[in-house]
C-alpha positions as CSV (number, residue, x, y, z in Angstrom):
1,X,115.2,105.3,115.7
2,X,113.4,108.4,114.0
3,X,111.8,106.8,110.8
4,X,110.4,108.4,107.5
5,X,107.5,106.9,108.7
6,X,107.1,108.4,112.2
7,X,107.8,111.8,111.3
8,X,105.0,114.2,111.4
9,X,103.9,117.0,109.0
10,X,105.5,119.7,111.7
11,X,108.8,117.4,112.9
12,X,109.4,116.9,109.0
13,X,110.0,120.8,108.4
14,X,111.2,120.7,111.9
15,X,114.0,117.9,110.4
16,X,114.6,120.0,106.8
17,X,114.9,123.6,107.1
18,X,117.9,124.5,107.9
19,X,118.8,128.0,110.0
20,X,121.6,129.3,107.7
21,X,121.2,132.2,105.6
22,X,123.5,131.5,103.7
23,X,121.8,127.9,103.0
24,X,118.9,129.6,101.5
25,X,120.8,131.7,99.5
26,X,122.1,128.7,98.2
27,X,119.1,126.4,97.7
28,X,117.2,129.4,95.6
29,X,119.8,128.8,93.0
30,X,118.7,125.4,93.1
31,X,115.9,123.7,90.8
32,X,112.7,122.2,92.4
33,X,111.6,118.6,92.7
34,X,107.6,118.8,92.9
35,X,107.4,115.8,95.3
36,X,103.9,115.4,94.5
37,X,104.2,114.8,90.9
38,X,107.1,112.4,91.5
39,X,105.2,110.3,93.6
40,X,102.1,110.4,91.2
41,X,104.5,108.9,88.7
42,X,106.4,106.5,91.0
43,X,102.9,104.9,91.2
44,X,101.6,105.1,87.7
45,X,104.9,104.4,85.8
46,X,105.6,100.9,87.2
47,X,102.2,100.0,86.1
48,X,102.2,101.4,82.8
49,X,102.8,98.9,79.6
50,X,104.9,101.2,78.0
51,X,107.3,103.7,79.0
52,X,105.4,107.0,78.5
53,X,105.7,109.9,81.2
54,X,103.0,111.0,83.4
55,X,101.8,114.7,82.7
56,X,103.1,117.1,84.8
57,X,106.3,115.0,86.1
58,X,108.7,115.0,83.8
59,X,111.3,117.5,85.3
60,X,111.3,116.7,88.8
61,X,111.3,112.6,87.7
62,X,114.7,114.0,85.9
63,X,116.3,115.5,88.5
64,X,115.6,112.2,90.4
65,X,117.0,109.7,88.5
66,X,119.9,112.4,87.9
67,X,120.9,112.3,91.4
68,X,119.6,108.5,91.1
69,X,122.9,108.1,88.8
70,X,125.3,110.5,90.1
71,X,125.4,107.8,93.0
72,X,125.6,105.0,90.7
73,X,122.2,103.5,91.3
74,X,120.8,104.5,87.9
75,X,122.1,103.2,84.6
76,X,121.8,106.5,82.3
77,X,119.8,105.2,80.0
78,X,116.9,105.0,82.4
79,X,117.5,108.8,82.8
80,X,114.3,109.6,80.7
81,X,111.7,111.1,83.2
82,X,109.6,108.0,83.6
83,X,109.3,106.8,87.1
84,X,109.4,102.8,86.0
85,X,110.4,100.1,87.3
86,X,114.3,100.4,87.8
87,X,114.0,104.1,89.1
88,X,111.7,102.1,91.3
89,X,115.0,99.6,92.3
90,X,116.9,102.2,92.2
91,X,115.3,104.2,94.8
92,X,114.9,101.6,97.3
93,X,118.3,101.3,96.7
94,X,119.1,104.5,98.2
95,X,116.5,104.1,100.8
96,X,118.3,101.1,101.9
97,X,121.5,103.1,101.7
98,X,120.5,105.5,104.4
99,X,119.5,102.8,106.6
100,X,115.6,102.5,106.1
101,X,114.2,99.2,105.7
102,X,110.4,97.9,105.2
103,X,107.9,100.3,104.3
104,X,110.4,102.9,104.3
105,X,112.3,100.7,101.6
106,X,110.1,100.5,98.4
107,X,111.4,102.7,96.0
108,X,108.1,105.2,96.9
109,X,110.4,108.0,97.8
110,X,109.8,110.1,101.4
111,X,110.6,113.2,102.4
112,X,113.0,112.7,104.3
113,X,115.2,110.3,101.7
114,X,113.8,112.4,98.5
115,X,115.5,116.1,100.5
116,X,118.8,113.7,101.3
117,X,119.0,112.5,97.5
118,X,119.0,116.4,96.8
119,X,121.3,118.1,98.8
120,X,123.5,120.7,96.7
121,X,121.5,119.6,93.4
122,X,117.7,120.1,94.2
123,X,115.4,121.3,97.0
124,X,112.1,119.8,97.8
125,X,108.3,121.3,97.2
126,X,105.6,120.3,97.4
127,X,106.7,117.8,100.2
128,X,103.9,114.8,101.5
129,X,103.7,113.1,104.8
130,X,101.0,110.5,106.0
131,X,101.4,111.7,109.4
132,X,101.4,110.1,112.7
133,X,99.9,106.4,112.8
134,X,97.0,106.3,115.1
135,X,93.6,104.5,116.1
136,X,90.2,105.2,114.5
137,X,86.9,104.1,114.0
138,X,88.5,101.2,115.8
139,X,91.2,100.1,113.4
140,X,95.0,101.3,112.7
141,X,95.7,104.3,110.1
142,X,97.7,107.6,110.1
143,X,96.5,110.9,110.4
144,X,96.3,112.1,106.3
145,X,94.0,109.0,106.1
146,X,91.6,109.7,108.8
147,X,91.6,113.5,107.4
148,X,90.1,111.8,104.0
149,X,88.0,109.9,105.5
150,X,86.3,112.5,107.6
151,X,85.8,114.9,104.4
152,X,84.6,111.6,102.2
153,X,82.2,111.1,105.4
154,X,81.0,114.9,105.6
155,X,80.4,114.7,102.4
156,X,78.2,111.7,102.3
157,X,76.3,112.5,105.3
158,X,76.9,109.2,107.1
159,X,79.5,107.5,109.1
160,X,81.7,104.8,107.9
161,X,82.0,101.3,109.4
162,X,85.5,100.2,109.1
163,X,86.3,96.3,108.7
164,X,89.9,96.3,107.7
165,X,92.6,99.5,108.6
166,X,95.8,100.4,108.0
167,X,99.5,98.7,109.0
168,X,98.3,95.3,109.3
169,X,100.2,93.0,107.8
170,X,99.1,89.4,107.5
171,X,95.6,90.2,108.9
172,X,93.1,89.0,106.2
173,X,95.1,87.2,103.4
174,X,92.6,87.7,100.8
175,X,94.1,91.5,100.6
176,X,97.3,90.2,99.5
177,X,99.4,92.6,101.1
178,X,97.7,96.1,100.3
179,X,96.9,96.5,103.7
180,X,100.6,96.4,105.4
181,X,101.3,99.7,105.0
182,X,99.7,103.0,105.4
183,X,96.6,104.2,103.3
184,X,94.4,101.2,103.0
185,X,90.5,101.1,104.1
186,X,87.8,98.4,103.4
187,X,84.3,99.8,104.7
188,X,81.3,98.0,105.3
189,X,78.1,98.3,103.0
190,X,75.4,96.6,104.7
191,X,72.3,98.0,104.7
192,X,73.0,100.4,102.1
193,X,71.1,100.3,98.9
194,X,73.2,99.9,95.6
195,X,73.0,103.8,94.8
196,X,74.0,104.3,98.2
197,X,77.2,102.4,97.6
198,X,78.0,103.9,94.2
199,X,77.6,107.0,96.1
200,X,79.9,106.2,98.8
201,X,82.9,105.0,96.2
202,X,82.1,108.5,94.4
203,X,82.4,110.5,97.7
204,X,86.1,108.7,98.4
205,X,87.0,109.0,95.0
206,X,86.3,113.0,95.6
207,X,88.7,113.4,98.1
208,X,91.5,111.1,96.7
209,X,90.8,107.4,97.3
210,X,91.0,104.5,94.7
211,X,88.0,103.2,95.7
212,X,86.1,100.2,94.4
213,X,83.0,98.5,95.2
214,X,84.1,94.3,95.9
215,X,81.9,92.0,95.6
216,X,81.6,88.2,96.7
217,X,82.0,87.0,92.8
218,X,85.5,89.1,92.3
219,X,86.9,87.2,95.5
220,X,86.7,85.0,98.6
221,X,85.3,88.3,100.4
222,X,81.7,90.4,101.5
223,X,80.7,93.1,99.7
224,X,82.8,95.8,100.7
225,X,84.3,99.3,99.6
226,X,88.2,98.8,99.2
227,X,89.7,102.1,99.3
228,X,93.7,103.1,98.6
229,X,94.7,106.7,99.6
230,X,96.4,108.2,96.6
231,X,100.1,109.7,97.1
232,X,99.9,108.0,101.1
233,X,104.1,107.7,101.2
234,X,103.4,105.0,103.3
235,X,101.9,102.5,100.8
236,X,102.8,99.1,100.8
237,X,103.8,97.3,97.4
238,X,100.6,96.1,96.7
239,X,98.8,99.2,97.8
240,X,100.9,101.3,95.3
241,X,100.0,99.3,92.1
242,X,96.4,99.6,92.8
243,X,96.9,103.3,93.2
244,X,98.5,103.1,89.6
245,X,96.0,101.0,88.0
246,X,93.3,103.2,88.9
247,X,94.8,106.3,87.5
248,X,95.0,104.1,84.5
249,X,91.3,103.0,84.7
250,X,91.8,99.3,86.6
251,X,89.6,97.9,88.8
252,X,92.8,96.8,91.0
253,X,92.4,93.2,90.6
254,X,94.7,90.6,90.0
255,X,92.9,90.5,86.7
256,X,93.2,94.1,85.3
257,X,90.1,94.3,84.5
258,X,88.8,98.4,83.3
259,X,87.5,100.5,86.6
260,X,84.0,99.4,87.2
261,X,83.4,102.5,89.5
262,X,81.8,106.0,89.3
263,X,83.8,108.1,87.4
264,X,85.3,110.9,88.8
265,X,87.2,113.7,86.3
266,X,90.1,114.5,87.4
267,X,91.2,112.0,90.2
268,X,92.8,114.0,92.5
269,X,94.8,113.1,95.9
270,X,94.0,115.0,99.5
271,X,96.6,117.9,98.5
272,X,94.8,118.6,95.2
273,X,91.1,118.3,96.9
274,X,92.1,120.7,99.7
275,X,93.5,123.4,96.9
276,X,90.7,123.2,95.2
C-alpha cells in the first residue's frame, strides 16, 4: 500500500496533477491552500497558550477547517484560522478516514490527504514532502533531512557524527518519542570546543532545524545537539511540539523553559532557506 509517507517529491505530482483540461480550467477558479503556512501553524498553534493565528496562515488555515467542517469533523466555531488543537483532532480524523494510520495519522496534514480534503473547493501550493526514507551517516532518515544536513555541514566546514536518526521508535527512551517519525537528528559534540558547538546549533538553525545544545544536567543523556527538521510532514507527535515551541522561543523540554540557543532571525524551514 502506497503511503503519504512513501511517496516522493516526483511520484507526489506524479499522483496529483491531473491530465484534463478542463480540470485546470476548473481548479484556477479555485482558491489556494499555501501548504507551507498551514503546516507552520499546525505546529505552532497546538502549542500556543492562547488562540492567536500564526502570520501569514490565516486563509489557507480557513479553507481547512472549512472543508474540515463541510465533512462534519469541525465544529464551526473552531472555524477561526488557528491551527489548535481540535483542527489538529479533526485532521487526523480525516487522515484516518482515508485509511492512513500512524505517522500518517496525526493531524500534521500531507499532501496527499491535504489535495483529497480540497477537491472542488481548494487546490494545493506550495506542497511539502520528506521524501524517500533512506540510510545515512549510518542511521535512518528521509531524503529532505539528509539535504539539510548536508547544507548545515557545508556550511560549517565539518562532518557530522550521528548518534540517534530518524524512524526509530522505541530506540533510546530518554527521547520520548521525537525520534519515531521523520525529521529527528541528535549529533555528537565531542571534541568540539563550546564555540564550536554554538556554532554548529547556529549552522542547523540556518537551514531550518530546531536545534538545541543537551546537556547531561537537562537529562539522563551526553552532551549532544538535538535537532528537529521544521515543516518535516513526517514528524512524530512529540517531534511536532518541539518544532512549535521553538518557533515560540522553548528550549523543547518537558519543562518549557526559554530557547537557550543562538539566535537566528527569522527561523526559516529548507523551503524558505533554498529561496532565499
Amino acid at each position: 500500500m502506497v503511503t503519504r509517507r512513501r511517496l516522493t517529491g516526483a511520484a507526489i505530482v506524479g499522483a496529483l496533477v491531473a491530465p484534463m483540461a478542463a480540470w485546470a480550467r476548473a481548479s484556477a477558479a479555485l482558491p489556494t491552500v499555501d501548504m507551507e503556512a498551514v503546516v507552520k501553524a499546525a505546529q505552532i498553534d497546538p502549542r500556543r497558550a492562547d488562540s492567536a493565528i500564526t502570520p501569514g496562515s490565516r486563509d489557507s488555515v480557513l479553507l481547512v477547517e472549512s472543508a474540515l467542517q463541510a465533512k462534519g469533523l469541525l465544529a464551526a466555531s473552531y472555524v477561526d484560522g488557528h491551527f489548535g488543537t481540535k483542527t489538529i483532532d479533526a485532521y487526523a480524523a480525516w487522515q484516518r478516514s482515508l485509511g492512513y494510520t500512524g505517522l500518517d495519522a496525526t493531524g500534521l496534514p500531507g499532501p496527499t490527504s491535504l489535495t483529497k480534503l480540497g477537491e472542488q473547493r481548494f487546490t494545493v501550493v506550495r506542497l511539502l514532502s520528506p521524501g524517500a526514507e533512506l540510510t545515512f551517516h549510518g542511521v535512518p532518515m528521509n531524503a529532505r533531512t539528509k539535504a539539510m544536513l548536508l547544507e548545515a555541514e557545508r556550511l560549517l566546514g565539518r562532518q557530522f557524527s550521528v548518534t540517534q536518526g530518524s524512524y526509530s521508535p522505541g530506540e533510546d527512551p530518554t527521547s520520548a518519542g521525537t525520534h519515531d517519525g521523520g525529521g529527528a537528528l541528535d549529533l555528537a559534540v565531542d571534541g568540539l570546543t563550546s564555540a564550536q558547538r554554538t556554532s554548529a546549533v547556529r549552522r542547523l538553525r540556518q537551514v531550518g532545524f530546531a536545534a538545541w545544545l543537551r546537556t547531561p544536567s537537562q537529562g539522563n543523556w551526553p552532551y549532544h545537539i538535538h535537532a528537529i527538521a521544521l515543516a518535516d510532514t513526517d514528524l512524530s507527535i512529540p517531534a511536532r511540539n518541539q518544532a512549535g515551541d521553538y518557533y515560540l522561543g522553548f528550549n523543547g523540554l518537558a519543562n518549557h523553559g526559554a530557547d537557550d540557543g543562538p539566535v537566528v532571525d527569522p527561523k526559516v524551514t529548507w523551503e524558505q532557506y533554498q529561496r532565499a
